[in-house]
C-alpha positions as CSV (number, residue, x, y, z in Angstrom):
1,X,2.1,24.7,17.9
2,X,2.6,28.3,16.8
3,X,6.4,29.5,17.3
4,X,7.5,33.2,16.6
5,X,10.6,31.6,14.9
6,X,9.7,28.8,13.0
7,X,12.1,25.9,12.6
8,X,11.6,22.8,9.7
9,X,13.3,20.6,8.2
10,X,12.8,20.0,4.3
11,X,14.1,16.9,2.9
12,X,12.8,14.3,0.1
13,X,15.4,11.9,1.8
14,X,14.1,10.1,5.0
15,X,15.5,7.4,5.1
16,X,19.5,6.0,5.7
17,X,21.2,3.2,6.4
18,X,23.8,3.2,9.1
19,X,27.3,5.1,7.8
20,X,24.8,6.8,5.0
21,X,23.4,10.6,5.6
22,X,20.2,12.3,6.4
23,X,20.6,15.9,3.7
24,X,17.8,18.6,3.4
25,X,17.4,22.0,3.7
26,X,17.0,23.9,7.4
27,X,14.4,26.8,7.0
28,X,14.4,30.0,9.6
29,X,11.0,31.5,9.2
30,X,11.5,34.8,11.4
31,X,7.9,35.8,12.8
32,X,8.8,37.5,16.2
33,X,6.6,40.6,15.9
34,X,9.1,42.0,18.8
35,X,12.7,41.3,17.1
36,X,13.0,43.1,13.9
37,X,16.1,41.5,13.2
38,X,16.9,37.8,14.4
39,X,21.1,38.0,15.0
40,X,23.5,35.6,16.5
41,X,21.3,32.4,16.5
42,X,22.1,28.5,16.4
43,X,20.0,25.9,16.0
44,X,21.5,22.6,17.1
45,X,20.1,19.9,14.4
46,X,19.6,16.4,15.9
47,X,19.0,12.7,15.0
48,X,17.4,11.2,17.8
49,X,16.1,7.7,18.2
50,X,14.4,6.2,21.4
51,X,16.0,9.0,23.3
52,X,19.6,8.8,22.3
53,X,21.1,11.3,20.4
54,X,22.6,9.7,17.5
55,X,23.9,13.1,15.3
56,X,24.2,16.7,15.9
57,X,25.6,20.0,14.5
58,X,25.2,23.2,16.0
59,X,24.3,25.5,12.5
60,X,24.8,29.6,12.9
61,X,21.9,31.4,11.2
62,X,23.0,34.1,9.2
63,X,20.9,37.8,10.1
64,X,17.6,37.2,9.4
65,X,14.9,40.6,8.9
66,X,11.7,40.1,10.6
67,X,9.1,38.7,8.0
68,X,12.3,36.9,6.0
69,X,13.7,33.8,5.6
70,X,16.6,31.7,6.4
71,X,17.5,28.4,4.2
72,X,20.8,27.0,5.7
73,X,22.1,23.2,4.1
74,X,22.3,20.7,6.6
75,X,23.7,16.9,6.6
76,X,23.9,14.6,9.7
77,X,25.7,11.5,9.7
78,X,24.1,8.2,10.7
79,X,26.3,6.1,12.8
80,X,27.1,2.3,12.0
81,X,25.9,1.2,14.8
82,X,22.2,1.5,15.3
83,X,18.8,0.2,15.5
84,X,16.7,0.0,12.2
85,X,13.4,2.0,12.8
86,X,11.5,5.4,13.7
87,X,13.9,8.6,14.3
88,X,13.5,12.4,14.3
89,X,15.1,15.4,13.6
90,X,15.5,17.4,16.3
91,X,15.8,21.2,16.0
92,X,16.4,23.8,18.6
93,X,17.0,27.6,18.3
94,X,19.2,29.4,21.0
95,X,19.1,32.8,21.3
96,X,18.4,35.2,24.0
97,X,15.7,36.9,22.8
98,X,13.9,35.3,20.4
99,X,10.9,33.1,21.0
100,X,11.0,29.7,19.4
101,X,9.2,26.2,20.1
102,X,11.6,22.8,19.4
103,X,10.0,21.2,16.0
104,X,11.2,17.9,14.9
105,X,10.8,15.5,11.9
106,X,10.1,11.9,11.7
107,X,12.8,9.8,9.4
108,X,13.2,6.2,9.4
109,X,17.2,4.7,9.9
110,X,18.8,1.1,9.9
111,X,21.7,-0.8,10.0
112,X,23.3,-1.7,6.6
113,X,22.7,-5.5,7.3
114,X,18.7,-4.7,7.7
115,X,17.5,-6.1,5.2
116,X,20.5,-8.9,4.2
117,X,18.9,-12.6,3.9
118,X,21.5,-15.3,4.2
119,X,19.2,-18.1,2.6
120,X,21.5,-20.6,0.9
121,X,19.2,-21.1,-1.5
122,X,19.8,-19.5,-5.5
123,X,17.3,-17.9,-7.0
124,X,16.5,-17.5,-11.0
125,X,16.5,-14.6,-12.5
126,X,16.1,-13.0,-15.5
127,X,17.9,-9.6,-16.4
128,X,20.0,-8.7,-19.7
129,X,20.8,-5.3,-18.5
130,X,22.5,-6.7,-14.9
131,X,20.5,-3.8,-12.9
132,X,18.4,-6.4,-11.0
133,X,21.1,-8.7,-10.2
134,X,23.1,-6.5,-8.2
135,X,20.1,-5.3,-6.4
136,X,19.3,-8.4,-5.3
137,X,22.9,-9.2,-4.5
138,X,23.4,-6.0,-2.3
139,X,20.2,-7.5,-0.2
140,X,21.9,-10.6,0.7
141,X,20.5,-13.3,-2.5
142,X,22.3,-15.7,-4.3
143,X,21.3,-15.2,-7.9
144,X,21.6,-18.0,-10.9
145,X,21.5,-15.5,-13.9
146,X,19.3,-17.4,-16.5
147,X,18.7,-16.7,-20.4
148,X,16.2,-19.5,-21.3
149,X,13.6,-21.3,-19.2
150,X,15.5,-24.6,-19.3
151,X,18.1,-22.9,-17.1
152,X,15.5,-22.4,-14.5
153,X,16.4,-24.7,-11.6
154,X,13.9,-24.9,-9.0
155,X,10.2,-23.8,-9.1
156,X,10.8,-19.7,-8.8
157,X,11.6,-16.8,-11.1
158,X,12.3,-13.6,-11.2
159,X,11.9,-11.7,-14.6
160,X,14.0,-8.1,-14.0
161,X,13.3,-4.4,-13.9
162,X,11.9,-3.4,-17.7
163,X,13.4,-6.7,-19.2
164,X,9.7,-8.2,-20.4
165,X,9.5,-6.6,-23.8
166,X,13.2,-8.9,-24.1
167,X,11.7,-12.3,-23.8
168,X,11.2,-14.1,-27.1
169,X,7.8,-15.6,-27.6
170,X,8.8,-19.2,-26.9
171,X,10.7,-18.2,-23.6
172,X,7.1,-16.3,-22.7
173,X,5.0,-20.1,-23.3
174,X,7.3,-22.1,-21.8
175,X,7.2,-19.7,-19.0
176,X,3.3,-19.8,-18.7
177,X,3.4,-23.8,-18.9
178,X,6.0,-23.6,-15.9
179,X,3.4,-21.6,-13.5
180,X,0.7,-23.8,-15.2
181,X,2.9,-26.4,-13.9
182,X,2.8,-25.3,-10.1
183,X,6.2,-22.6,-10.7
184,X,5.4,-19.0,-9.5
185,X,7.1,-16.1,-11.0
186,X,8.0,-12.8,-9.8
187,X,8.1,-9.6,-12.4
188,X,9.4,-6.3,-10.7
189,X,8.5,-3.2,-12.4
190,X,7.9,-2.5,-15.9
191,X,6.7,0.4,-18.0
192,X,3.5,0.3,-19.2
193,X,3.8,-0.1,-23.0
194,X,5.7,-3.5,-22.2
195,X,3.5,-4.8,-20.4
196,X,0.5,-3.6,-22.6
197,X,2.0,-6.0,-25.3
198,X,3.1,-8.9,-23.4
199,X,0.8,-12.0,-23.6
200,X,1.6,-12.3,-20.0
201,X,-0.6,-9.7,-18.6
202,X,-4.7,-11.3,-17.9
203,X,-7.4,-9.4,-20.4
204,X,-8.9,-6.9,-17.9
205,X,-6.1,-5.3,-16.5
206,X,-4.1,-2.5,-18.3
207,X,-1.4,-0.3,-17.0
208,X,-1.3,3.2,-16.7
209,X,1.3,6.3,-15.5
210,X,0.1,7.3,-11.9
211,X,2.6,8.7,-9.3
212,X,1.3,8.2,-5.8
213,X,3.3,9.1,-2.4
214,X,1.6,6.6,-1.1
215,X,0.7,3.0,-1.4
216,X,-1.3,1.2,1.0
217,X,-0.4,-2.1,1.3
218,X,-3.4,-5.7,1.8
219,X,-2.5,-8.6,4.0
220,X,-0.6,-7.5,6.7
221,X,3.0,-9.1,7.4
222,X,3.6,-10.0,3.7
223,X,4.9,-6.8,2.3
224,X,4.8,-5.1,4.8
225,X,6.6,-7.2,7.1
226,X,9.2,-5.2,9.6
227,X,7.6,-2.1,8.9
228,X,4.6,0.4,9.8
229,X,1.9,1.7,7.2
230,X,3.8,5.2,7.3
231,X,7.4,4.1,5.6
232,X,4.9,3.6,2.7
233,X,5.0,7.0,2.3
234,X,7.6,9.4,0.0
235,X,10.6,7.3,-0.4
236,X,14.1,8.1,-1.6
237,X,14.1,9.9,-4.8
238,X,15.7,8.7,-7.6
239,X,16.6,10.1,-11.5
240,X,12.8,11.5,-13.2
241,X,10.7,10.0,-10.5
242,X,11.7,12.1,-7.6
243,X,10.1,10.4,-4.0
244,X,7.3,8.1,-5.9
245,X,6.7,5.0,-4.4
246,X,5.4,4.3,-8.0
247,X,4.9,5.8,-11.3
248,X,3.1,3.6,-13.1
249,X,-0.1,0.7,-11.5
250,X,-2.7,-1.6,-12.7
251,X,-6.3,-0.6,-13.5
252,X,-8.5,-3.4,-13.7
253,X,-11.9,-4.7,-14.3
254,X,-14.3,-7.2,-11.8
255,X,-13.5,-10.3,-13.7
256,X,-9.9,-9.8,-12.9
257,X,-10.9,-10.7,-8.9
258,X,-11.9,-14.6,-10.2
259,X,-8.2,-15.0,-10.6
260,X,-6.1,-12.3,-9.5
261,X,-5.5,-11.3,-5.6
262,X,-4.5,-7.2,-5.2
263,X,-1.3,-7.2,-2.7
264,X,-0.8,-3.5,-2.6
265,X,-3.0,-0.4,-4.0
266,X,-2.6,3.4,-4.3
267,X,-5.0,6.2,-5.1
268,X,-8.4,7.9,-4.1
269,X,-10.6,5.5,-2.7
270,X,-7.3,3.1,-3.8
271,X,-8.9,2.5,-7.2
272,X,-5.1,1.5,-9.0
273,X,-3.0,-1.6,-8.4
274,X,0.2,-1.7,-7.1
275,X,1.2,-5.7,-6.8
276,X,-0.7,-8.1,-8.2
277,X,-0.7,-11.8,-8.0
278,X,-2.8,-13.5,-11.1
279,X,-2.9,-17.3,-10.7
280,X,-2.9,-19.9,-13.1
281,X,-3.5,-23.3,-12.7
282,X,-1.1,-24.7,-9.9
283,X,1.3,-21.6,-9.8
284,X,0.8,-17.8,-10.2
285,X,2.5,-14.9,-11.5
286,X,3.4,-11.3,-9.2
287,X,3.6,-8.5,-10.9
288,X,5.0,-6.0,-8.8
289,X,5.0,-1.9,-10.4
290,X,6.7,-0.2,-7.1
291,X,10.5,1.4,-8.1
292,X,12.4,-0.4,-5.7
293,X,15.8,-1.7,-7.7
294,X,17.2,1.6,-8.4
295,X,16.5,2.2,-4.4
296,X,17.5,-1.1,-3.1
297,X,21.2,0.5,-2.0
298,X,20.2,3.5,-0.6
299,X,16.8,3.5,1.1
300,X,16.0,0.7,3.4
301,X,12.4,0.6,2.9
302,X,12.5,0.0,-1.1
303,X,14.8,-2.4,0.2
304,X,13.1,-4.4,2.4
305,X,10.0,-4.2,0.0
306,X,11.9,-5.8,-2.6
307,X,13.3,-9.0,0.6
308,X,9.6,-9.2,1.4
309,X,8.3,-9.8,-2.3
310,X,11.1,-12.1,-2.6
311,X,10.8,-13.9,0.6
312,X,6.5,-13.9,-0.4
313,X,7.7,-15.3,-4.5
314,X,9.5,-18.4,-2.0
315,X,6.8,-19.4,0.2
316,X,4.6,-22.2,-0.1
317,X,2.0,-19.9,1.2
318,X,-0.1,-18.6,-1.7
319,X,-4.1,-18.4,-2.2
320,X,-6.3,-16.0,-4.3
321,X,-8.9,-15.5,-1.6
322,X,-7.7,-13.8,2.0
323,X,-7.1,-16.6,4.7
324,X,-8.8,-15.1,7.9
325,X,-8.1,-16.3,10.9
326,X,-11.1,-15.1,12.9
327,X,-14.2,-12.7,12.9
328,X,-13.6,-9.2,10.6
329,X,-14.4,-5.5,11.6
330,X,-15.3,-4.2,8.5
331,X,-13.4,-0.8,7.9
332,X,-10.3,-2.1,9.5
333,X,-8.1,-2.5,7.6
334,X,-5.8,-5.0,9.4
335,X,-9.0,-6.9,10.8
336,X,-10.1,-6.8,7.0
337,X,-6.9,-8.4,5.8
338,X,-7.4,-7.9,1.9
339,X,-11.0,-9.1,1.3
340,X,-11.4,-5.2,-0.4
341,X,-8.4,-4.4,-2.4
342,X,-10.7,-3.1,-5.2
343,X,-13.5,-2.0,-3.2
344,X,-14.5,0.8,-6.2
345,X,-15.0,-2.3,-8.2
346,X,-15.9,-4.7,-6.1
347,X,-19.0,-2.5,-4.9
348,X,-18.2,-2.8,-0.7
349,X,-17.1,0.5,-0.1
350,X,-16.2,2.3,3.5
351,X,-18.5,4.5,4.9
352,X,-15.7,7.1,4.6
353,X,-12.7,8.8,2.8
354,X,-10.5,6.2,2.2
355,X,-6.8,6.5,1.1
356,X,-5.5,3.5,3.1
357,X,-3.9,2.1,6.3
358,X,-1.1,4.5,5.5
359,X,-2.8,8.0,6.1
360,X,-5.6,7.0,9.1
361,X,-3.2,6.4,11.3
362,X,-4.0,9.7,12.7
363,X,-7.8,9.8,12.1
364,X,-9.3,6.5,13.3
365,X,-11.5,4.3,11.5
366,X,-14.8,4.5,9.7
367,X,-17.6,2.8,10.9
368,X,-18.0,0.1,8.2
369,X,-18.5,-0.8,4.6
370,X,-21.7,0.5,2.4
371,X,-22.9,-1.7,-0.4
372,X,-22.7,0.9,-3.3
373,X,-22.2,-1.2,-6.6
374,X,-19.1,-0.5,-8.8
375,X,-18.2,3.0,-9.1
376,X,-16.2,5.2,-10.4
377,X,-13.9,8.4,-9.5
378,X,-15.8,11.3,-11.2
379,X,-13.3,13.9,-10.4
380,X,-9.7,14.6,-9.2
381,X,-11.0,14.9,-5.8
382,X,-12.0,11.7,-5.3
383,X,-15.8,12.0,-5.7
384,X,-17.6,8.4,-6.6
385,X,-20.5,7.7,-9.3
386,X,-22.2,4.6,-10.4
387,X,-21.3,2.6,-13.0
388,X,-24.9,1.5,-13.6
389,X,-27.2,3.0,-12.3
390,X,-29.8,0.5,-11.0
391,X,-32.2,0.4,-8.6
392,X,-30.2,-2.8,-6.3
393,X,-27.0,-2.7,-5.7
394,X,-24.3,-5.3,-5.5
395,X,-20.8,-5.6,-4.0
396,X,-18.5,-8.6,-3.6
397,X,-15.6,-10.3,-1.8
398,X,-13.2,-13.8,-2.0
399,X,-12.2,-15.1,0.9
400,X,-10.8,-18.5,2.8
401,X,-13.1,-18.8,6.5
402,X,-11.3,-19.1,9.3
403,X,-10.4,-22.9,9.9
404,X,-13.2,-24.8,11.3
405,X,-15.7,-22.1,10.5
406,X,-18.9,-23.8,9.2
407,X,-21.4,-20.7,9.1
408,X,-21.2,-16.2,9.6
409,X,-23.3,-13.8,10.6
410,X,-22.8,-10.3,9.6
411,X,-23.9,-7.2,12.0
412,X,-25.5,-4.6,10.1
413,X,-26.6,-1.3,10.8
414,X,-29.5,0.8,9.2
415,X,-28.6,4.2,9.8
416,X,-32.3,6.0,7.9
417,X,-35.6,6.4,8.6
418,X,-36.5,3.5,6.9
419,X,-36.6,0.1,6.3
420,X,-33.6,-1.4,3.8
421,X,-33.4,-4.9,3.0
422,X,-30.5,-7.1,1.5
423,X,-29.8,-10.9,0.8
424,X,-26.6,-13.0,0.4
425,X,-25.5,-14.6,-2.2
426,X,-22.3,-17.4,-1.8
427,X,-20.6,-18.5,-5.0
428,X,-23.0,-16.5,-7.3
429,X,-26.3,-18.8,-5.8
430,X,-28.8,-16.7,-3.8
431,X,-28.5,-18.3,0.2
432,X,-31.7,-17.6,2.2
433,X,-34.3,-15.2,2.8
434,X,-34.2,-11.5,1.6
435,X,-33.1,-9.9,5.4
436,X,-35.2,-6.5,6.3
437,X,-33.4,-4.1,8.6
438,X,-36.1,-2.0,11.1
439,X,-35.0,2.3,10.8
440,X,-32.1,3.3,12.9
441,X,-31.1,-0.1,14.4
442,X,-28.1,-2.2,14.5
443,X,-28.6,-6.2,14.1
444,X,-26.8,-9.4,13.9
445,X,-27.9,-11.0,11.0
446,X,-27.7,-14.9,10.0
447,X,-26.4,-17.6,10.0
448,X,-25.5,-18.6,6.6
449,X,-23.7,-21.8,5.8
450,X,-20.4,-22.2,4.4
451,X,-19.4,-24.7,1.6
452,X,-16.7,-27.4,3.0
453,X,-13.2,-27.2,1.8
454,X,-10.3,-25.1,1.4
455,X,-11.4,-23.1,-1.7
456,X,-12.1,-19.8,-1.9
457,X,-15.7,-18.3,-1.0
458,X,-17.2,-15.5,-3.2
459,X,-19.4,-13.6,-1.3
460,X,-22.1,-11.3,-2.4
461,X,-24.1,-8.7,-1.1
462,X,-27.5,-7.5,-2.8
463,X,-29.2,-4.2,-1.8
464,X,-31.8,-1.5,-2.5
465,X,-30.0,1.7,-4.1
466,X,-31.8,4.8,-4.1
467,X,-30.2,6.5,-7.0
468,X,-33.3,9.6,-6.9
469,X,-33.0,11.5,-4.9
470,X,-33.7,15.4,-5.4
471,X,-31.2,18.3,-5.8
472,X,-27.9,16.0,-5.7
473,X,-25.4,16.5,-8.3
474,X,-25.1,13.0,-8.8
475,X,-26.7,9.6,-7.7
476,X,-27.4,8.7,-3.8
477,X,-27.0,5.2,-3.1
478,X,-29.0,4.8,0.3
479,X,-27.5,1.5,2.1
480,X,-27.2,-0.2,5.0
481,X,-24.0,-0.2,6.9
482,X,-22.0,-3.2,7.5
483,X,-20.2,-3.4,10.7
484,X,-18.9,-7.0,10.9
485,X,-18.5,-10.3,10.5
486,X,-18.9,-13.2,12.8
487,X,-17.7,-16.7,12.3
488,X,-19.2,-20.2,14.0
């Protein structure tokens, strides 16, 4: 909405927990082609949540010449007593004359005890420098400090912020022949040369300096249990890495999906790796690169990021393929449920800009998932090209059918002038006819049967790729659209 006077608010810290602040920067932008100079104005500042006012101060705006600028300091204190969740900051200018339009900000605000866990149970962790420890501690956990695996009690561990490159070479084997041994392991954030060296980290995936405002998170109610796809968005900033959610991901290659599950991503077309889980044997290993132990105190989403990751590390609940729990929409994301974390590498990508659940909010959904082959990004804008250029294409997915599924369909659309054909593939072995789509039609396609059992299903999809075509800066791939899938 155009106002003559603008009001904003600019701050890099949204978030607060009860008896903490909300600080930034009021900006006057004086517009009012009929007021040369904007005198004796306020503009009452409020935090409001569900309709109650929580905080306000009435700010005077200092004489302001038409075309100018006012920047006035502002800080509004967040009572004790509140509900965690959405809140905005509410501005209003009075002044007779002028001719201004309310503008407001959204923050996000909870009490201090948000995020506290009160399980009895100790948790092992590993952490020379103490940093992780009272992180964890200001969250609610009771923490057994350990030095050597043989102190590890339990089937859980916690390796701290940048403490890899400390572990000794025996304490890193005995540690792999305790997840081997069904023990899971949680390592928060690291920087990249340490885990570049560390015998922990799978062949395939490498880590690399990224920083992202936003990360987009797979599986919904694990990490992002509590909260909506927007907190993951500019946290609190800390010393050298200002409102980053992370600095530094994973970039990894198609093998990596045999044994590894992506938990979070970042990026165009979310082609880096925030969380990672890589199992081995009967246990597993997280390797978590968001910043959240220097945030844990002060910003109650790094907080309750770090609870979930720990509450995730405790569960008996872990499997490398996606559990669904009924039929998917392709393209949406929570219908999707992880089957595409790396969909630039896994070949299945949407028919549409993609940076996540965390920025469609506002813009709906694409219409479904092209089978493109693995690609890569060809420019800082996000562009794609082909890895291998070939005249079929393949993309792929894991994942766990719903229970008591024994077969799927898939609904596919053809949206050219012409036929396209494709065929399924489960477990790497081809699985029934090639399937030709008529021009311009949208089918349901199947049934193809599913293998008993609780294991994981790889699923591949084999099409025609039209990498030809005339006057295009770089290869078309020409594919069918794939709208969903259908369980019986």
């Amino acid at each position: 909405v155009y106002s003559p006077v603008l009001l904003s608010f600019k701050t890099w810290k949204r978030h607060a927990f009860g008896g903490g602040t909300i600080e930034g920067e009021l900006y006057v932008i004086h517009d009012d082609v009929a007021l040369p100079v904007l005198e004796g104005a306020c503009v009452s500042v409020s935090l409001v949540q569900n309709g109650q006012v929580l905080a306000k101060m009435d700010v005077s705006v200092p004489s302001v010449n038409y075309y100018s600028t006012a920047i006035i300091p502002v800080t509004l204190k967040v009572p004790e007593d509140i509900e965690a969740g959405q809140a905005r900051v509410v501005m209003e200018l009075r002044h007779d004359q002028a001719q201004s339009v309310p503008n407001d900000m959204d923050v996000f605000v909870a009490p201090k005890d948000f995020v506290a866990t009160h399980s009895g149970g100790r948790v092992a962790l590993y952490d020379p420098e103490g940093t992780t420890r009272r992180a964890l501690e200001s969250i609610g956990l009771n923490v057994h400090k350990v030095t050597k695996m043989q102190s590890v009690t339990g089937s859980r561990l916690i390796i701290g912020r940048e403490a890899l490159s400390a572990l000794s070479s025996t304490f890193i084997q005995e540690l792999l022949s305790f997840v081997d041994n069904g023990g899971r392991v949680l390592v928060l954030k690291q920087k990249g040369e340490q885990l570049k060296d560390s015998p922990l980290i799978p062949q395939g995936i490498v880590a690399k300096k990224y920083n992202s405002l936003f990360v987009n998170t797979e599986r919904p109610g694990l990490l992002d249990k509590n909260l909506v796809n927007r907190n993951f968005f500019l946290w609190n900033p800390v010393e050298s890495i200002s409102g980053f959610p992370v600095t530094e991901v994973f970039d990894i290659e198609p093998s990596v999906l045999e044994h590894t599950s992506v938990l979070a991503n970042c990026g165009y077309m979310l082609e880096y790796q925030v969380v990672l889980e890589h199992f081995r044997k009967k246990g597993s290993i997280l390797f978590s690169q968001f910043e959240l132990i220097r945030r844990a105190q002060n910003d109650p989403i790094a907080a309750t990021v770090l609870k979930n990751l720990v509450e995730y590390l405790r569960s008996d609940d872990h499997t490398i393929g996606t559990q669904l729990s009924g039929d998917v929409i392709f393209a949406d994301l929570d219908s999707e449920a992880g089957l595409f974390p790396a969909s630039l590498t896994q070949g299945i990508m949407i028919n549409g800009h993609n940076y996540g659940k965390v920025s469609w909010e506002k813009y709906g959904w694409p219409e479904g998932r092209r089978i493109l082959g693995e690609q890569k990004i060809i420019n800082g804008l996000g562009y794609t090209g082909t890895v291998n250029p070939v005249d079929t294409a393949n993309g792929f997915f894991y994942m766990c059918p719903p229970a008591g599924a024994r077969e799927f369909y898939l609904e596919v659309k053809n949206p050219v002038d012409k036929e396209l054909w494709f065929r399924v593939f489960l477990n790497d072995m081809p699985l029934g006819d090639v399937v030709v789509v008529s021009p311009d039609t949208v089918i349901k396609t199947g049934p193809w049967q599913l293998p008993g059992g609780k294991e994981p299903v790889k699923v591949t999809i084999e099409s025609q790729a039209d990498l030809h075509a005339l006057k295009r800066e770089k290869p078309v791939i020409e594919e069918l659209v794939f709208q969903k899938m259908l369980f019986d």
